[in-house]
C-alpha positions in Angstrom: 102.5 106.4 53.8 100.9 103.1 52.9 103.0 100.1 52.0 99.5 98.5 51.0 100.2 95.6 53.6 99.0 97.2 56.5 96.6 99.6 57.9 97.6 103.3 59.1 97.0 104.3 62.3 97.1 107.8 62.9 94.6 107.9 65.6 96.0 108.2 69.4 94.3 108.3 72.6 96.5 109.7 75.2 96.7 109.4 79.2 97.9 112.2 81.3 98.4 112.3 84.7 98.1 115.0 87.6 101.6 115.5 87.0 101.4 116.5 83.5 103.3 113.0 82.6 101.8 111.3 79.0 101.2 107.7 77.9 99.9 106.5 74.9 97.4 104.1 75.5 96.5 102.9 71.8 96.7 104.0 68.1 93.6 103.6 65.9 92.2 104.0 62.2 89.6 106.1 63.0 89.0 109.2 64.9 85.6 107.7 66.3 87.5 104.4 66.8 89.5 106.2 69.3 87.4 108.6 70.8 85.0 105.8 72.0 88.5 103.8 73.9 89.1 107.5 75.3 85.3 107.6 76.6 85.2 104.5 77.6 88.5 104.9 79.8 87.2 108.6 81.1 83.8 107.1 82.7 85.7 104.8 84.6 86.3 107.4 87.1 89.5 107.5 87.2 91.7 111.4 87.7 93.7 110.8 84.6 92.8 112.7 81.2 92.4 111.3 78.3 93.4 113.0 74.9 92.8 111.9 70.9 94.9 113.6 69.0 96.3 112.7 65.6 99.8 111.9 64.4 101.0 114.6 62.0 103.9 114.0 59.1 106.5 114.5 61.6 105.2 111.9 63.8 104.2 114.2 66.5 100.7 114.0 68.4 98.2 116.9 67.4 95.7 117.5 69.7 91.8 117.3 68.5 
């Protein structure tokens, strides 16, 4: 829900580790928005994954 003040954000790009540990790394508008930060972060070269996934009505991350 919208209180009309601010802008929802129901984008996430998550980090996981080689241990199966999560970390969200941002929350953005836009699916795009956040799939470009998770590309940009993968070509880095770095071992971590990174996930977008969307916050449902419960608050909980679905993956995408």
């Amino acid at each position: 829900m919208n209180d009309g003040g601010t802008i929802p954000l129901p984008w996430l790009v998550i980090r996981q580790d080689d241990n199966g540990n999560r970390y969200r790394v941002g929350r953005y508008a836009t699916r795009a928005e956040a799939q470009k930060i998770a590309d940009s972060l993968d070509v880095r070269g770095h071992k971590q994954l990174y996930l977008v996934e969307r916050i449902g009505q419960n608050g909980n991350g679905v993956r995408n």
